[in-house]
N, C-alpha and C positions, 0 to 999 in steps of 0.2 A: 504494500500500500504506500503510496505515495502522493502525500497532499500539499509539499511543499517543497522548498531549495535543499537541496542537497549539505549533506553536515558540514561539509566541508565550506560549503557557500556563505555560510553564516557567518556575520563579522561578530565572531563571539572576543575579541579581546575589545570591541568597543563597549558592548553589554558588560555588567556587572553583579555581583552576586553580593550572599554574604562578606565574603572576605575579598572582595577586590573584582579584577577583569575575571572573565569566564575565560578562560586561554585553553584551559583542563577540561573542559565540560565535553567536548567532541572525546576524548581518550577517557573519561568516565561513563559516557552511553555507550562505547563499544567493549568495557570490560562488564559490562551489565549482561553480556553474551558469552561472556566466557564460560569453558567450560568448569572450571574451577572453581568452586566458592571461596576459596580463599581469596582470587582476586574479586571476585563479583562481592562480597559482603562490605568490604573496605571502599567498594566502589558506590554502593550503593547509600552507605552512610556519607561517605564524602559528599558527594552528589545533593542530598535530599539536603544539606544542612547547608548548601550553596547558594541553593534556588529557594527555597522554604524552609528556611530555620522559624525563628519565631516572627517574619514576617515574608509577603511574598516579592521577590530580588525583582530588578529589571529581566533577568534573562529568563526566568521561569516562561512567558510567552513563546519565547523561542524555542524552551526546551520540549515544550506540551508537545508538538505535532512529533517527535520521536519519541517520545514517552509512548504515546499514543501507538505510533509502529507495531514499538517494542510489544507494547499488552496482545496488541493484534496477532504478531506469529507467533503461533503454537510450539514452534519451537525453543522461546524465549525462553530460558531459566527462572524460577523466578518470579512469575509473571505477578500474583497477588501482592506481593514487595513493590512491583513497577508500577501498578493499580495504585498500590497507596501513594507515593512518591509523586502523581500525575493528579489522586484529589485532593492531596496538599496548594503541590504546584497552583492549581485551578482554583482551589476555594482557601488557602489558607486555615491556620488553623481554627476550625469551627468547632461548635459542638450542636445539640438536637436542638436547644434554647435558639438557637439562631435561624429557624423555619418557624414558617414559611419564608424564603429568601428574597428579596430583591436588589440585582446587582447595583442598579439606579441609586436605590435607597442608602445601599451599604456602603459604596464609595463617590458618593454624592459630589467629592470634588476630582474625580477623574479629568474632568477638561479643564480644571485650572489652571494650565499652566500652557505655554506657547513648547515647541517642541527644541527650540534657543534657550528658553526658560529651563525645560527640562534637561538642560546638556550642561546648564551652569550650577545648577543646581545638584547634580549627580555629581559636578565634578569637586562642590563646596562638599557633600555630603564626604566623597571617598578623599579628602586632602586632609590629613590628619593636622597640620600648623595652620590649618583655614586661610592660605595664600589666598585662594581665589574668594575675588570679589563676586557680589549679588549684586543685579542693578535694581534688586526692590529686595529691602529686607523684610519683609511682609510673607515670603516666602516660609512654609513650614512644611518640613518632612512629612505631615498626612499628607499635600498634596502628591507627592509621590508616592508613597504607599498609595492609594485610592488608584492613582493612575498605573500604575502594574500591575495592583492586582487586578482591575479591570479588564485588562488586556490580557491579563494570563487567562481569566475566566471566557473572554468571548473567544480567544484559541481554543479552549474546551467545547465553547457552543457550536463550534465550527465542525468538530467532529464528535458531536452527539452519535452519529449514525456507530461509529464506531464503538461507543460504550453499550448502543439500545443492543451491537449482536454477544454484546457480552454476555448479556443478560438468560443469552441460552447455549452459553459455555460448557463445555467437558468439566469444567475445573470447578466446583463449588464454590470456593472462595471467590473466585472470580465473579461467580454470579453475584454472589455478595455485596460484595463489593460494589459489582458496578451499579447494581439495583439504589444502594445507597448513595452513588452517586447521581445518580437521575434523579433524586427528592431537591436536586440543588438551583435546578433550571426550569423555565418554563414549560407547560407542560404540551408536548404535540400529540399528535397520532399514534405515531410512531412508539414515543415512550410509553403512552397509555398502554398501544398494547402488550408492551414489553413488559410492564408488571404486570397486568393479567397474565399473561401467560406462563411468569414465572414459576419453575416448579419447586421439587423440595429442598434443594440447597438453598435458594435463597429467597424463599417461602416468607420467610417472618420478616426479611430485610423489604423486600418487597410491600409489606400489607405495611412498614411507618411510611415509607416511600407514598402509599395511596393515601395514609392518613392525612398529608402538605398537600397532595394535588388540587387546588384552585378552582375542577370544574365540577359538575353535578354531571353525573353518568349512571345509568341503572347499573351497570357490570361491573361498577364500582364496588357499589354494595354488595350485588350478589357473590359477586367472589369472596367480599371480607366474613359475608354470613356460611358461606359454602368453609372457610377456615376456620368458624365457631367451633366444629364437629373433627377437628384435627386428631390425630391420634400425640405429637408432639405438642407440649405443651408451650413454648414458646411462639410456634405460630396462633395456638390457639389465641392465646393471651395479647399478641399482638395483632390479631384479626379485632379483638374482643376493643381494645385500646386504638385502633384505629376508626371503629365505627363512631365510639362515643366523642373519640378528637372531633369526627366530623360532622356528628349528627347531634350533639350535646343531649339534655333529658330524652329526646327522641329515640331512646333506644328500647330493644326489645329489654322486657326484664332480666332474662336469662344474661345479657351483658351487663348488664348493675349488679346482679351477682357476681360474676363471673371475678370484675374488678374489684368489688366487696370483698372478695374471697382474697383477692394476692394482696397480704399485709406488708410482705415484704417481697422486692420486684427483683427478679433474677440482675444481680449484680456486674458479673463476668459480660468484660465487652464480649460485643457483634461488631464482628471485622466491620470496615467499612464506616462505620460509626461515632466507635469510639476510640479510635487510634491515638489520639490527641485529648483527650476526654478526663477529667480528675473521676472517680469515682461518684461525686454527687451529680456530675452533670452526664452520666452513660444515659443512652440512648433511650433503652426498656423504661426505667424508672422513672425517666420524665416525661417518657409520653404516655405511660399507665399510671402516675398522679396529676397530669393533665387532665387525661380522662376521667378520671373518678369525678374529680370536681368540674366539667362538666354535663355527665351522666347525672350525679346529685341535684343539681340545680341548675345553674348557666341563667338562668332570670333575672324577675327583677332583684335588683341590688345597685346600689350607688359604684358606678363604673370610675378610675381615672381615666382619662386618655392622654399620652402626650404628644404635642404635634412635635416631632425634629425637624430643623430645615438649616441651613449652611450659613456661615453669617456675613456672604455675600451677597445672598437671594435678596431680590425685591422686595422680600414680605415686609412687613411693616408688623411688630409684638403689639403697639397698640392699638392698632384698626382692628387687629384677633378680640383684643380683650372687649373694645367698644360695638363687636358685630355679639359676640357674646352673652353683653353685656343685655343687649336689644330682646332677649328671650329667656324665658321662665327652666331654660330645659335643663342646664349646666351652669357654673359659674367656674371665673378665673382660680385657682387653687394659688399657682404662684406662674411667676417670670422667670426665666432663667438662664444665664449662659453657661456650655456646657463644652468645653470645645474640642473640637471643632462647631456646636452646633450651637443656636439658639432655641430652647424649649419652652413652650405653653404648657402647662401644664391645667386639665381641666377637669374639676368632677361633677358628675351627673346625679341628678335627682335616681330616685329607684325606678328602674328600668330594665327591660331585658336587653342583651348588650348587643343586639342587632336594632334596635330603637337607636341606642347610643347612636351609634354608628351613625346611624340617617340622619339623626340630628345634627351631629354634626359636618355631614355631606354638604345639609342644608345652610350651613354657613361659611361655605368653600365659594360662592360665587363672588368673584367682585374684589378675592382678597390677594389676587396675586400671586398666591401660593407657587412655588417652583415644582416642577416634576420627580427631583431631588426629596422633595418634602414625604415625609410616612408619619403614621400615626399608630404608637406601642400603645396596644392596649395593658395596662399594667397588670388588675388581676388574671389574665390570660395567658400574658406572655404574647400576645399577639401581634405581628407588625403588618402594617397594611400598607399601600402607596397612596398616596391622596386620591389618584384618579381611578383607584379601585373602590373607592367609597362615594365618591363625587357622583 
């Protein structure tokens, strides 16, 4: 497979990683082939801690479309290690609290910067005696974080087709894997039917993957009710936890049980998942105490919302608080900057939290709001993009 310049072509000593130029990076994706593990396992830790250490590098876009190769031939050593490596690469380090995703939302200042801006600015970041001058100190390291990882992620969306054939892999983990990794992107055709049809390897990866998808589908459900009756308990539990994720009190009894019943949520990551993950924040357990609480209720109750938006954007904190102000539904909580962002913070009369929502859709008109802007539902955990509620 072949979806882009050849390794060699690549100006990898002008990209940068963790520790400096990418010079190494062509001679660490070809020892990812070897036959040896002892070269492959030095290669592969070198590598991932270059491109996505604890943040994602300029060069990780470039490295994505051979990451991608590599998972693709069956020959590759490996391959589940190359899987992880490529959804670091691609989403940095996440964990389940961070879905549903929007790349828009998440690195909100990706076009900050002129691509002169971004050469002066890489080059102030990698000069250790800070020689080189800025022609705007105003300049701040998110804006390049946001803008790599951006780019690393739409390299990923480039070859979705390639992750959706993972998804019916020889290799279980792969399946895994890749299932987990489709909960991170919008949702097509394509991916839909790739978690439907996923089978028992990555069964349970699969049904949190449906519990994020964004659309209403009858084969949605039927599949997560068709994994109620699982003979594995883990799928079961996470059919049972994705229903309520999606359907809140609208669930069958049998799944209010089912969540009632697991006091305590299987611990032990799921590839894919929790690679990157501290123990409170694994996969199962935050989205089977999601669930409970809204299978129990998800009603009326006094909601926060907060609105995030950049503190470049047009919007104006106090035209929010005086449209706000204009209506019985919510009021001002606080103002706040938060940075990179500026936050509204707003709470609601007792309401159910699809009211919330509309109401405050209903005061999006007129306000300028940036496409950048999302709104966290706080007791939820939920993040929306403005124009999903508008």
């Amino acid at each position: 497979m072949r979806s882009g310049p050849a390794l060699d072509e690549v100006p990898w000593a002008d990209l940068h990683g963790a520790d400096g130029p990418s010079t190494r990076v062509p001679e660490l994706l070809r020892a990812l082939r070897d036959p040896d593990p002892a070269v492959r396992e030095p290669a592969h830790s070198d590598l991932a801690s270059h491109i996505c250490g604890q943040s994602v590098w300029q060069v990780a876009a470039a490295t994505v479309p051979f990451l991608v190769e590599l998972v693709d031939d069956p020959a590759t050593p490996d391959r589940p290690w190359v899987l992880a490596t490529l959804a670091n690469a691609s989403l940095g380090r996440r964990d389940a609290g961070d879905l549903p995703f929007s790349a828009e939302a998440a690195y909100p200042l990706a076009d900050g910067l002129t691509d002169e801006q971004e050469r002066q600015q890489t080059a102030w970041l990698y000069d250790d005696q800070h020689e080189v001058e800025l022609d705007d100190p105003y300049f701040w390291d998110r804006y390049l974080s946001d803008r790599w990882s951006y780019r690393a992620y739409q390299a990923c969306v480039a070859r979705l087709d390639a992750v959706v054939r993972w998804v019916a892999d020889p290799d279980g983990e792969v399946v895994t894997r890749a299932a987990a990794l489709l909960a991170w992107f919008p949702v097509t055709e394509p991916i839909l039917d790739a978690l439907l049809a996923a089978g028992a390897p990555g069964r349970a990866s699969a049904n949190l993957a449906l519990a994020v998808v964004g659309v209403r589908d009858r084969r949605i459900e039927q599949r997560l009710h068709e994994g109620l009756a699982s003979a594995d308990p883990t799928v079961a539990l996470t059919a049972a936890a994705a229903l309520a994720y999606r359907n809140g009190r609208h669930v069958p009894v049998t799944v209010r049980r089912m969540l009632a019943a697991c006091t305590e949520p299987p611990t032990e990551p799921l590839a894919g998942w929790d690679d990157c993950a501290l123990p409170d924040y694994r996969a199962l357990p935050h989205f089977v105490t999601t669930a409970q609480a809204r299978a129990d209720g998800g009603g009326d109750r006094a909601w926060t919302l907060n609105v995030y938006f950049a503190p470049h954007a047009p919007a104006d904190v106090d035209r929010i608080a005086a449209a706000v102000a204009r209506q019985d539904a919510m009021t001002v909580s606080s103002l706040s900057y938060s940075e990179p962002y500026r936050v509204v913070e707003l709470t609601t009369r007792p309401m159910a939290r699809d009211e919330a929502l509309a109401r405050l859709g209903a005061l999006l008109p007129g306000l300028d709001l940036p496409e950048s802007a999302r709104v966290h539902v706080a007791e939820t955990d939920e993040v929306f993009r403005l124009a999903d509620i508008s």
